[in-house]
TORDO-657697 format. One record per atom (N, C-alpha, C): y, z, x; residue in one letter; atom name. Coordinates in nm, 3 decimals, decimal comma, always signed. Example, Ala and Ser with C-alpha at 12.3 -4.5 7.8 and 13.67 -1.06 7.14 Angstrom:
BEGIN
((-0,569; +0,780; +1,319); a; N)
((-0,450; +0,780; +1,230); a; CA)
((-0,330; +0,780; +1,320); a; C)
((-0,225; +0,708; +1,285); s; N)
((-0,106; +0,714; +1,367); s; CA)
((+0,003; +0,787; +1,290); s; C)
***
This chain:
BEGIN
((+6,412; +3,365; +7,803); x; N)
((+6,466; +3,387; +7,934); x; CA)
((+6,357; +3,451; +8,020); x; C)
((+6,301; +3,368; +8,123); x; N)
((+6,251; +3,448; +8,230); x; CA)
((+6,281; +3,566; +8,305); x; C)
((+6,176; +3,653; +8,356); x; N)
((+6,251; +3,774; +8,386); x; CA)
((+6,291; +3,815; +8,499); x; C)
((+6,257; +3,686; +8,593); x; N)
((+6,344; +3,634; +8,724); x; CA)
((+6,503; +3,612; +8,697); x; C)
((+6,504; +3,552; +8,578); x; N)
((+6,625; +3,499; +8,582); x; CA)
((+6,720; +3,622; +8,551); x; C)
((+6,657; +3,709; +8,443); x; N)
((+6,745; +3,845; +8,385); x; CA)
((+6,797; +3,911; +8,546); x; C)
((+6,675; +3,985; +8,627); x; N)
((+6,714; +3,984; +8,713); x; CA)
((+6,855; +3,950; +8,785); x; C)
((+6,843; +3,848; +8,794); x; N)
((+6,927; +3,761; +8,878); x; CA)
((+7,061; +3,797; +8,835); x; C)
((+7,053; +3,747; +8,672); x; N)
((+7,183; +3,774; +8,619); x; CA)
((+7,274; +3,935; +8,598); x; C)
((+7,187; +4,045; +8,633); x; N)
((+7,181; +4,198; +8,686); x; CA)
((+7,262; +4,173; +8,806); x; C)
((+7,162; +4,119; +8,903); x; N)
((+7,235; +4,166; +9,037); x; CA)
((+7,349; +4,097; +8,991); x; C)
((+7,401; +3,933; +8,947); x; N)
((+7,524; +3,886; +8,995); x; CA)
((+7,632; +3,999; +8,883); x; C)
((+7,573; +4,088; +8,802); x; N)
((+7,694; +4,158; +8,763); x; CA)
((+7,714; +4,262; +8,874); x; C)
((+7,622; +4,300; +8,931); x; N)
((+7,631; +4,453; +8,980); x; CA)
((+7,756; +4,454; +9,080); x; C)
((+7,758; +4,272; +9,187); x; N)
((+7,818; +4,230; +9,243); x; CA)
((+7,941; +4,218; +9,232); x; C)
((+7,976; +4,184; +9,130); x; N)
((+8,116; +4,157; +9,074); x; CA)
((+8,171; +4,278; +9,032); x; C)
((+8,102; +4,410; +8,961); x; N)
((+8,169; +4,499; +8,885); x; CA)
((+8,059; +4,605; +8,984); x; C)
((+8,127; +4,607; +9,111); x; N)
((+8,044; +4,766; +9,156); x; CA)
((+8,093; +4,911; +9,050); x; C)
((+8,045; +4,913; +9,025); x; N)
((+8,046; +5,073; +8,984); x; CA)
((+7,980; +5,190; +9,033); x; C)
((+8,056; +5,328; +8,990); x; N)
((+8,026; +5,443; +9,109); x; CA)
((+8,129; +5,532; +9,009); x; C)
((+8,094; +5,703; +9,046); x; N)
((+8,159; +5,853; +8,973); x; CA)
((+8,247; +5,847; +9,010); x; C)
((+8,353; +5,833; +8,967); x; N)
((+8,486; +5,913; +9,033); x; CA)
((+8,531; +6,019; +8,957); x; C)
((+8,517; +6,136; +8,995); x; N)
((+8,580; +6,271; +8,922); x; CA)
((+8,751; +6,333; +8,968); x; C)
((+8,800; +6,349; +8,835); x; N)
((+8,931; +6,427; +8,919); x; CA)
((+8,993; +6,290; +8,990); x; C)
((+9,023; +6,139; +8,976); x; N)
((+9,094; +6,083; +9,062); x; CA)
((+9,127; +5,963; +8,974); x; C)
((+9,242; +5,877; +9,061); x; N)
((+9,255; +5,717; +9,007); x; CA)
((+9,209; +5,629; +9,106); x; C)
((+9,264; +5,516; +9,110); x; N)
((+9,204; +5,401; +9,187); x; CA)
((+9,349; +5,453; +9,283); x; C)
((+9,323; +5,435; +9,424); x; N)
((+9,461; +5,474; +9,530); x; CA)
((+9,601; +5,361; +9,461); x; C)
((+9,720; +5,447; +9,510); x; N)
((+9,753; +5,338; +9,462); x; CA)
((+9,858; +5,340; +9,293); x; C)
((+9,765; +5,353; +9,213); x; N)
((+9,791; +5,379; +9,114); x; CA)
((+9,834; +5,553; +9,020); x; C)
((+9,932; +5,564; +9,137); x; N)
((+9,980; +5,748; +9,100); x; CA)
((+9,831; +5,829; +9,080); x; C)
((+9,902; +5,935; +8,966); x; N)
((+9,787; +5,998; +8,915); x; CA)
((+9,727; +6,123; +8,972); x; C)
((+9,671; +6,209; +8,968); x; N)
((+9,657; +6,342; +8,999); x; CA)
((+9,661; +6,402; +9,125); x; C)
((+9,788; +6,498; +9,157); x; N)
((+9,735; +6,571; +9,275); x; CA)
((+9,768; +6,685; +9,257); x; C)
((+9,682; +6,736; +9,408); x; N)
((+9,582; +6,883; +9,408); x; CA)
((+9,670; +6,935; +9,453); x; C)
((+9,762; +6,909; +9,544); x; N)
((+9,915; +6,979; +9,617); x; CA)
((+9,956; +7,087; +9,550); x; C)
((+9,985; +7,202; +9,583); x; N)
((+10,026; +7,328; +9,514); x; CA)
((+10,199; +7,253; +9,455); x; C)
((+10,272; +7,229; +9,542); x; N)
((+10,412; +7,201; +9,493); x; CA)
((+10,411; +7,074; +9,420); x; C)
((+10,331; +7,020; +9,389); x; N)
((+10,331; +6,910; +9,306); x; CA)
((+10,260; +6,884; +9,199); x; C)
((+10,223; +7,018; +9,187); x; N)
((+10,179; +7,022; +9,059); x; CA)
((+10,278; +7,118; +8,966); x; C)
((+10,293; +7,106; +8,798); x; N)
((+10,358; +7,221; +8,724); x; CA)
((+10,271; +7,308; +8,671); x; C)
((+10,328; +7,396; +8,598); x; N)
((+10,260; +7,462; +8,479); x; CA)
((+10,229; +7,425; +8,335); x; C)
((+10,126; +7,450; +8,241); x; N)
((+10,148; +7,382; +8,170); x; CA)
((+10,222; +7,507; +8,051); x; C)
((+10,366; +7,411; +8,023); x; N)
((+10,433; +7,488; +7,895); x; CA)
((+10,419; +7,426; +7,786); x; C)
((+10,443; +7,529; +7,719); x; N)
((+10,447; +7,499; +7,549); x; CA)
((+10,577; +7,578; +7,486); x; C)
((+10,644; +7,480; +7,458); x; N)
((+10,774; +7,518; +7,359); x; CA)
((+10,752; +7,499; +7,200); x; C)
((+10,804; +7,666; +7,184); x; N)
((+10,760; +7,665; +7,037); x; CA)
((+10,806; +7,608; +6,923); x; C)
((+10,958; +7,557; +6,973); x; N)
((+11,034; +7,424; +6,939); x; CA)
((+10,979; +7,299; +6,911); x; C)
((+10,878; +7,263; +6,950); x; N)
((+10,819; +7,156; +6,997); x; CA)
((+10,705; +7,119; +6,917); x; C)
((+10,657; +7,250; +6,879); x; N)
((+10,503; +7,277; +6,807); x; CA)
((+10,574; +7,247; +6,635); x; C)
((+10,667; +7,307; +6,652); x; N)
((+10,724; +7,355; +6,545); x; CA)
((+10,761; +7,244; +6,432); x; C)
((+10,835; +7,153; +6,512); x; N)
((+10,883; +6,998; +6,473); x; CA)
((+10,723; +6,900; +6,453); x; C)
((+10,591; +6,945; +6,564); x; N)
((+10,499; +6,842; +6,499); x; CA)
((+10,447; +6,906; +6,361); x; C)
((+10,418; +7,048; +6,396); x; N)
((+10,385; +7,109; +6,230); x; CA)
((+10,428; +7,028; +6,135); x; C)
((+10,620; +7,045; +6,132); x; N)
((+10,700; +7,020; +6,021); x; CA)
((+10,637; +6,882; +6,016); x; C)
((+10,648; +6,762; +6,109); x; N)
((+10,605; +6,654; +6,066); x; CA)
((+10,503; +6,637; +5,992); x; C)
((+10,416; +6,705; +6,052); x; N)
((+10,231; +6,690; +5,949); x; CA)
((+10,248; +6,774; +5,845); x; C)
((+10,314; +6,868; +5,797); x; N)
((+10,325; +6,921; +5,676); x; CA)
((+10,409; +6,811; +5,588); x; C)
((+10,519; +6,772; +5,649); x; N)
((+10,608; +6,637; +5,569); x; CA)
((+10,501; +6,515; +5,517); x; C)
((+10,431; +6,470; +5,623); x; N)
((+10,335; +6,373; +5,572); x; CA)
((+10,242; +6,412; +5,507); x; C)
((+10,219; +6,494; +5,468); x; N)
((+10,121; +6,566; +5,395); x; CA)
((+10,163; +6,580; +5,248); x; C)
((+10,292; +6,627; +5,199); x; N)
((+10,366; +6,688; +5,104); x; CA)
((+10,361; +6,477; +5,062); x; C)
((+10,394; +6,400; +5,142); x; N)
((+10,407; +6,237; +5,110); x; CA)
((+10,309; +6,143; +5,058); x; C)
((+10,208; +6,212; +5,139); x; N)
((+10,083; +6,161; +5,066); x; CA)
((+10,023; +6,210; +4,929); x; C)
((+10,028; +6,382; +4,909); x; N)
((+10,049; +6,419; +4,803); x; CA)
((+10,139; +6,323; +4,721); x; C)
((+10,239; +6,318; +4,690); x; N)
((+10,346; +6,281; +4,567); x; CA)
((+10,354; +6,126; +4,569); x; C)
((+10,325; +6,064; +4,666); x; N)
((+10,350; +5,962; +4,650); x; CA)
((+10,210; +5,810; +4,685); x; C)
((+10,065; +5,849; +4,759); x; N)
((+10,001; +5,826; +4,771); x; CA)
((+9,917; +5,822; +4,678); x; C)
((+9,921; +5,935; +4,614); x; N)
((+9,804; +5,984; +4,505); x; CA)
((+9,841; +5,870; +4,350); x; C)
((+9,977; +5,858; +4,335); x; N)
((+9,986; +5,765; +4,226); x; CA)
((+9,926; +5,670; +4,170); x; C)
((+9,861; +5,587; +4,284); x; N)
((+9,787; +5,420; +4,211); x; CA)
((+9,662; +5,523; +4,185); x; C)
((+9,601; +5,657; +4,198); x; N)
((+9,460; +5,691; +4,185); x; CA)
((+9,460; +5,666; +4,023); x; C)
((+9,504; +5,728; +3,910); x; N)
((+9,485; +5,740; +3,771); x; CA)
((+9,487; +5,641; +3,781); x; C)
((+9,599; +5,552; +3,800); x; N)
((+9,642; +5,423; +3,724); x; CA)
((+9,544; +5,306; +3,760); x; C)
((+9,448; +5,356; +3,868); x; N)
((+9,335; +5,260; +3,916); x; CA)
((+9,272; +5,291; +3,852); x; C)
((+9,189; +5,398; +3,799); x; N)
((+9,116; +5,458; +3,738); x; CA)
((+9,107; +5,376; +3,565); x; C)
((+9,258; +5,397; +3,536); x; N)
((+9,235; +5,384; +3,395); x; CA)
((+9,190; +5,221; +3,367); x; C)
((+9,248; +5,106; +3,496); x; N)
((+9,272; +5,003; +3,475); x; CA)
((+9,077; +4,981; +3,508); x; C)
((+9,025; +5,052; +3,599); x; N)
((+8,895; +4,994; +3,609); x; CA)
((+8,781; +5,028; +3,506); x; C)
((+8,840; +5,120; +3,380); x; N)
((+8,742; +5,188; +3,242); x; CA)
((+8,794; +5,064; +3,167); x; C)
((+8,935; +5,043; +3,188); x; N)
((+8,967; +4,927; +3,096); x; CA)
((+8,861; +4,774; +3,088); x; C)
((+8,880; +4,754; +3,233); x; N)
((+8,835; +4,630; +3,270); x; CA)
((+8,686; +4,641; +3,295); x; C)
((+8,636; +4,767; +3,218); x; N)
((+8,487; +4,771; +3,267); x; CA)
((+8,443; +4,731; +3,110); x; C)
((+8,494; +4,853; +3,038); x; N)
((+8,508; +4,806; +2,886); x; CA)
((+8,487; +4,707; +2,805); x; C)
((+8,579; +4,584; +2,868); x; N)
((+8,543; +4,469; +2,812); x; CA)
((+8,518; +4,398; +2,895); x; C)
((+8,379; +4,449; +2,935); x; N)
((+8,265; +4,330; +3,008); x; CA)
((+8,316; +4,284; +3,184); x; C)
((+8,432; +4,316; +3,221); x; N)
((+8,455; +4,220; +3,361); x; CA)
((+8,406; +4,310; +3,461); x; C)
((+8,340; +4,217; +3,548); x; N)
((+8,248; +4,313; +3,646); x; CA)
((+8,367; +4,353; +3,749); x; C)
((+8,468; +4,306; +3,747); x; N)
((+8,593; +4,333; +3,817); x; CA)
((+8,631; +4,462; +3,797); x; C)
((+8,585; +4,564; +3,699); x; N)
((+8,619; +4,670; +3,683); x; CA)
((+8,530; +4,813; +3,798); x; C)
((+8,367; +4,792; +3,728); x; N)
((+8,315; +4,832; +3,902); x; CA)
((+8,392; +4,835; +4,006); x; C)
((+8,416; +4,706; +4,059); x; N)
((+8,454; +4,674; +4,197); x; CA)
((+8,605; +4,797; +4,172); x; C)
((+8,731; +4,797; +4,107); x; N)
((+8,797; +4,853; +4,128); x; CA)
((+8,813; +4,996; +4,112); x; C)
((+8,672; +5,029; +4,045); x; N)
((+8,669; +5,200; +4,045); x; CA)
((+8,633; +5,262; +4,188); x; C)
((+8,533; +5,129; +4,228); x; N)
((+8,464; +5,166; +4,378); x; CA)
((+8,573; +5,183; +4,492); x; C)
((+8,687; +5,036; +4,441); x; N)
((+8,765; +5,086; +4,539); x; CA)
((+8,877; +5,228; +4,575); x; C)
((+8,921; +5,251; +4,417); x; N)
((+8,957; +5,410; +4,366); x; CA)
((+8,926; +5,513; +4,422); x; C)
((+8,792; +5,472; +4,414); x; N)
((+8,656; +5,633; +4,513); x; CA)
((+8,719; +5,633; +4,614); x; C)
((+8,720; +5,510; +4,697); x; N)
((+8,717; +5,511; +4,829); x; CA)
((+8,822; +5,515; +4,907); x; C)
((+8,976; +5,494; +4,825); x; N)
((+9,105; +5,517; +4,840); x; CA)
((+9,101; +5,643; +4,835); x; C)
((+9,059; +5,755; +4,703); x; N)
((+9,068; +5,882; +4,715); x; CA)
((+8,998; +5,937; +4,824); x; C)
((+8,876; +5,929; +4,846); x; N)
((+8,818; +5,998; +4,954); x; CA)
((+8,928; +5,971; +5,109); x; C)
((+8,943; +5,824; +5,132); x; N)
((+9,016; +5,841; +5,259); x; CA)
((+9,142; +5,949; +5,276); x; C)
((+9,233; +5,931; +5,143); x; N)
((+9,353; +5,994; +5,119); x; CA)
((+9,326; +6,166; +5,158); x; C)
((+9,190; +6,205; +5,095); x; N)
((+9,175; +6,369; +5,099); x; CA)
((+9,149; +6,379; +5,220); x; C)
((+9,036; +6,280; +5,294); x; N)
((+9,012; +6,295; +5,484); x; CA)
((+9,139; +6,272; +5,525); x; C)
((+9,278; +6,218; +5,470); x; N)
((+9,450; +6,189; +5,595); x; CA)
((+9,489; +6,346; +5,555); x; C)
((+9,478; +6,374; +5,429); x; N)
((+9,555; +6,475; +5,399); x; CA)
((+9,501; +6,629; +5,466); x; C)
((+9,363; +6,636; +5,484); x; N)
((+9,291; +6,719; +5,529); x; CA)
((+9,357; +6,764; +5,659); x; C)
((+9,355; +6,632; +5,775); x; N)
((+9,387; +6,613; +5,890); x; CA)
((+9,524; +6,646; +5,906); x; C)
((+9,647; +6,640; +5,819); x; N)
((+9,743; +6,651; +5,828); x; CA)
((+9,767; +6,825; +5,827); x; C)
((+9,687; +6,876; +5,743); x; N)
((+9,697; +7,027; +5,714); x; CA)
((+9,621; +7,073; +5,805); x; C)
((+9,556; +7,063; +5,902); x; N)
((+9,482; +7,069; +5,990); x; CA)
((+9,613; +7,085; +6,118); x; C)
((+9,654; +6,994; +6,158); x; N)
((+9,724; +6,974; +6,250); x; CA)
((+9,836; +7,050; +6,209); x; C)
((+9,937; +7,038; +6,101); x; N)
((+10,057; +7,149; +6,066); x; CA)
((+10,014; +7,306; +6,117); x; C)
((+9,890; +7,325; +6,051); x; N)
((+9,829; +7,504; +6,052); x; CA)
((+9,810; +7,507; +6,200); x; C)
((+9,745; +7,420; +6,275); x; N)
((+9,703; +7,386; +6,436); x; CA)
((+9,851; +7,474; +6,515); x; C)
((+9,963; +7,370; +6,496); x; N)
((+10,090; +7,362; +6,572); x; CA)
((+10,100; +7,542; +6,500); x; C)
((+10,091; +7,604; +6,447); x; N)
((+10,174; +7,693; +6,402); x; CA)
((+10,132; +7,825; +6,465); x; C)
((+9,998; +7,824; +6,517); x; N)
((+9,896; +7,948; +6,582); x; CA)
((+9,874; +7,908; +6,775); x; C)
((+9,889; +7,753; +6,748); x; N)
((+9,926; +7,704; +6,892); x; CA)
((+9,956; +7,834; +7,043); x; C)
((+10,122; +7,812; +6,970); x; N)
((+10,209; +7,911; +7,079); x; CA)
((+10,076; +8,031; +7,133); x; C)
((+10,095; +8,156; +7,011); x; N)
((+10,016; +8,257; +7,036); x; CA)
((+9,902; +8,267; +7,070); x; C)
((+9,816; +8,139; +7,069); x; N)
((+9,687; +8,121; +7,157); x; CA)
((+9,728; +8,117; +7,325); x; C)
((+9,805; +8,030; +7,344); x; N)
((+9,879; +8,017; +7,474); x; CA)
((+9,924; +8,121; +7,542); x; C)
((+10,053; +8,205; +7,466); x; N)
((+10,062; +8,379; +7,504); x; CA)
((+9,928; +8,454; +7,513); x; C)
((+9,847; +8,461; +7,428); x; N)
((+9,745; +8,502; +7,449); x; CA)
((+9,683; +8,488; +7,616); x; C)
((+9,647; +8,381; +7,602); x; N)
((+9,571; +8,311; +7,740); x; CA)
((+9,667; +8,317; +7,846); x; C)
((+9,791; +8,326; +7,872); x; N)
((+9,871; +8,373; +7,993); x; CA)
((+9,857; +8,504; +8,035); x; C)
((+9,886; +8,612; +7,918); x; N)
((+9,860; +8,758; +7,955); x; CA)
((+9,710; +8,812; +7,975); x; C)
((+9,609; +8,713; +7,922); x; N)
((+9,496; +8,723; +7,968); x; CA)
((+9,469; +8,673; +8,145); x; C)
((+9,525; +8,608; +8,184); x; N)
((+9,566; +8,544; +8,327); x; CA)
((+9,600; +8,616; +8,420); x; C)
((+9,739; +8,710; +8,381); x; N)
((+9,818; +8,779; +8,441); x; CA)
((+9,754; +8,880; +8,468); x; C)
((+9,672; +8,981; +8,367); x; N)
((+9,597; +9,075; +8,351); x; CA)
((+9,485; +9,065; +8,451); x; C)
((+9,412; +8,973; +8,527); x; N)
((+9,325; +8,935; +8,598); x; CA)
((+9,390; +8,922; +8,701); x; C)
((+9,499; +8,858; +8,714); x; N)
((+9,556; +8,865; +8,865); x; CA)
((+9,609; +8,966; +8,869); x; C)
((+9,675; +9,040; +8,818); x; N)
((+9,672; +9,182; +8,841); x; CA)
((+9,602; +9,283; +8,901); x; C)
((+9,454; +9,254; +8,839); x; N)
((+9,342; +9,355; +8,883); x; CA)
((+9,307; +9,279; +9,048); x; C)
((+9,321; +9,169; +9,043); x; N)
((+9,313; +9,158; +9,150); x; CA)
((+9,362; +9,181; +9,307); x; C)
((+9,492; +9,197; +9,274); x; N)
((+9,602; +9,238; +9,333); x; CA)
((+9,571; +9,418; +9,348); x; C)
((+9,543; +9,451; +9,257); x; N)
((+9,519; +9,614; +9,257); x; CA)
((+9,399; +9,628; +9,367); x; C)
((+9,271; +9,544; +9,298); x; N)
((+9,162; +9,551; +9,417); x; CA)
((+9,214; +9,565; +9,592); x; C)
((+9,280; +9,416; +9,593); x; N)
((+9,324; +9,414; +9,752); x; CA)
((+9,409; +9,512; +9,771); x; C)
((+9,474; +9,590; +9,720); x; N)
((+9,530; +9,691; +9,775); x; CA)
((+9,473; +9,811; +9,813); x; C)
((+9,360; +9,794; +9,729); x; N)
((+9,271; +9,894; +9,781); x; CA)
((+9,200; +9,901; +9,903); x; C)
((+9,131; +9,803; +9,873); x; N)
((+9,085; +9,756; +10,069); x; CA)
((+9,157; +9,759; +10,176); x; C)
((+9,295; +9,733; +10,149); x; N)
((+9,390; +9,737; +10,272); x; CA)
((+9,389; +9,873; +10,269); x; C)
((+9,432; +9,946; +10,203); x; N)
((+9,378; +10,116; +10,246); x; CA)
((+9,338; +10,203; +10,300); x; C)
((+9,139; +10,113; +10,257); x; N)
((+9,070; +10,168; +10,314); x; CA)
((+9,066; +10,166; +10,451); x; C)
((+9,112; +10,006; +10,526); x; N)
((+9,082; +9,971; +10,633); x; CA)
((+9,247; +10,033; +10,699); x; C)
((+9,367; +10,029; +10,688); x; N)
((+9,485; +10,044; +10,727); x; CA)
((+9,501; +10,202; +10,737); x; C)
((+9,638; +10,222; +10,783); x; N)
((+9,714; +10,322; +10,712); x; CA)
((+9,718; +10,306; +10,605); x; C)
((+9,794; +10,416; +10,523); x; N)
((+9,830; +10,396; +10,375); x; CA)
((+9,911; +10,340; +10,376); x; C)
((+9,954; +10,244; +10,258); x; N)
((+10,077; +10,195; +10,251); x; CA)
((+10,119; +10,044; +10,299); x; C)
((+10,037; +10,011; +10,440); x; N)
((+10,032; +9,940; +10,530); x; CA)
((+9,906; +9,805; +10,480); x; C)
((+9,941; +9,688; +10,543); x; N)
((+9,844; +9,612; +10,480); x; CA)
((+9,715; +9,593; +10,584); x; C)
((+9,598; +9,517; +10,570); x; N)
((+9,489; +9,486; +10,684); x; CA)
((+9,553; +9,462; +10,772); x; C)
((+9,498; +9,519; +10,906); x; N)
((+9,593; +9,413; +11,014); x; CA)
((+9,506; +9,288; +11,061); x; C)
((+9,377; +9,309; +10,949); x; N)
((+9,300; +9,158; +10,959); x; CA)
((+9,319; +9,040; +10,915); x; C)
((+9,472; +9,067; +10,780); x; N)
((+9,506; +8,974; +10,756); x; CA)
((+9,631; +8,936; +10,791); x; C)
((+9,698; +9,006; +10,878); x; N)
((+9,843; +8,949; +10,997); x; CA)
((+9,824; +8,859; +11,038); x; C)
((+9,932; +8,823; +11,014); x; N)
((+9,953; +8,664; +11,146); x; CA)
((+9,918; +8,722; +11,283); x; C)
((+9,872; +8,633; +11,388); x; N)
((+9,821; +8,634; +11,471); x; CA)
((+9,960; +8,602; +11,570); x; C)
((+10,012; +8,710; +11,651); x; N)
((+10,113; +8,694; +11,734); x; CA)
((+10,106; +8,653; +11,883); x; C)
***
């Protein structure tokens, strides 16, 4: 391919598929994020909620245990068998054994991962709200101070009154 032609075939994509950053947005049109104070929520977490995915990933977990793990021996024994007397078919099914067990310990891993996750969840969240509150607080304390200084006591800036 000539490198006129590469070219060429560049621009006619660039043409067809403009591309460009869009941060924070969708295509208009298509819903999707806004900045609006009343249209936006908070984000909650119900501990109800956490609670039931735990239980789920601990359930699938306890499933894969007891009931996943079964063909491992019985693969095992059948691929010493079949190695035993000569069939190269036996390799192949120890390899696949390995590789059944290893995936099974990476689902099961992930599952105990995510149960323990959901269960410390909530109290990270409490955490990080009263860490929130605690800051707007001080902040709130600050401006009261300044109005103070500049006001009567008691009384707020009259730099920040509505304008009558």
């Amino acid at each position: 391919m000539a490198w006129d032609e590469w070219e060429q075939l560049k621009a006619d994509a660039a043409d067809r598929h403009s591309t460009g950053m869009r941060l924070n947005q969708l295509e208009p049109g298509g819903g999707g994020y806004s900045a609006l104070p009343g249209q936006t929520g908070d984000l909650k977490v119900d501990q109800s909620d956490l609670a039931k995915i735990g239980s789920q990933a601990h359930s699938l977990y306890d499933n894969l245990w007891s009931k996943a793990r079964v063909a491992t021996p019985s693969s095992d024994a059948a691929a010493s068998d079949l190695s035993g007397q000569g069939f190269a078919l036996g390799g192949g099914l120890k390899h696949v054994s390995n590789r059944w067990e290893e995936q099974l310990k990476s689902l099961m891993d992930a599952c105990a991962h995510i149960s323990n996750h959901m269960q410390v969840t909530k109290n990270v969240h409490t955490g990080d709200e009263n860490y929130i509150q605690r800051q707007m607080s001080s902040i709130d304390a600050l401006d009261a101070g300044f109005d103070e200084r500049v006001g009567d006591p008691g009384k707020k800036n009259p730099a920040y009154e509505p304008k009558k």
